[in-house]
C-alpha positions in Angstrom: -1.3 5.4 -8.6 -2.4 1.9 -7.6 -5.8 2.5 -9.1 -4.6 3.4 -12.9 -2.6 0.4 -12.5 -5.1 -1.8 -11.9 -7.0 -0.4 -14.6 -4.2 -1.0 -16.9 -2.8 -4.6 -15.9 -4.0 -7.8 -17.0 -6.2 -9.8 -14.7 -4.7 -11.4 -12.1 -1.6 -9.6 -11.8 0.8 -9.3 -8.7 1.2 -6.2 -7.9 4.3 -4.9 -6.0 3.9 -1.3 -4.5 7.5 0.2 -3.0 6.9 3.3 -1.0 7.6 5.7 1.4 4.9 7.7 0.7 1.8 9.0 2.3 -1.2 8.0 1.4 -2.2 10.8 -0.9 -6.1 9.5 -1.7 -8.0 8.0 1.5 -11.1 8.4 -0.8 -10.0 6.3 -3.4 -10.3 3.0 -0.7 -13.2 1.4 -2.1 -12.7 2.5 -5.6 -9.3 0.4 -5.2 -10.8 -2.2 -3.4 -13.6 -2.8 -5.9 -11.0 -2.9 -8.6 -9.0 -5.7 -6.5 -11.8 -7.7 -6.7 -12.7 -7.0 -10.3 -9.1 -7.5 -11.7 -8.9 -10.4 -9.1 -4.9 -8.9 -8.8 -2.7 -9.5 -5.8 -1.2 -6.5 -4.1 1.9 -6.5 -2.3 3.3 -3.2 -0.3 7.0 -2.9 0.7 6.6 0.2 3.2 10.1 2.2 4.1 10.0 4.4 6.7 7.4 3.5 8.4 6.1 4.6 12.2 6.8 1.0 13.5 10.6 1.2 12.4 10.9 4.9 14.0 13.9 3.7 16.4 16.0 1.8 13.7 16.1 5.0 11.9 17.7 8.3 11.7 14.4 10.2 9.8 12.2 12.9 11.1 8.8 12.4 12.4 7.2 14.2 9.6 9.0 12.1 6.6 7.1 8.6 8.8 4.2 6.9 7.3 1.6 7.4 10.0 -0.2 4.3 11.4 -3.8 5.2 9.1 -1.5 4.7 6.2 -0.1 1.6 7.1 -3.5 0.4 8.2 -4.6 1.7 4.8 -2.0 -0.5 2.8 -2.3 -4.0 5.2 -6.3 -3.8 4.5 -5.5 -3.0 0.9 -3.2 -5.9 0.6 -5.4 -8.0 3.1 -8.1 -7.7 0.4 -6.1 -8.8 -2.5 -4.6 -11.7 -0.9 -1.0 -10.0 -0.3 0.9 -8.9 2.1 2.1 -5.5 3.7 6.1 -5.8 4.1 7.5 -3.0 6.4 11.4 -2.5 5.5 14.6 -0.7 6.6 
């Protein structure tokens, strides 16, 4: 959970998220984003199988990160000053 780690890292950590996950806690957003600002950390996501990479892959629709969550990590990451990688 992104939001116990940045409750336990030091300030201004970079943090690198690798996932192919939903996102589980929509409600959590500006909790997280408060605590981005607060720990002054640097998020990074590394998304696999996302919705954008549905024709490189051989995966069902229902195991895709939809495009909320990947809107959900880029403002995330936006925020923190990182970036939102989308991988195969």
């Amino acid at each position: 959970n992104l939001q116990l780690t940045l409750t336990q890292a030091p300030p201004s950590s970079e943090i690198l998220v690798f996932t192919d996950a939903s996102v589980k806690d929509t409600e959590l957003k500006s909790a997280v984003e408060a605590m981005i600002q607060i720990t002054k950390s640097t998020v990074t996501f590394l998304l696999t199988n996302s919705i954008s990479l549905r024709s490189q892959q051989n995966v069902s629709l229902s195991r895709l990160l939809s495009q909320s969550d990947i809107q959900l990590y880029r403002d995330l990451s936006h925020i923190s000053g990182g970036q939102t990688i989308e991988v195969t």
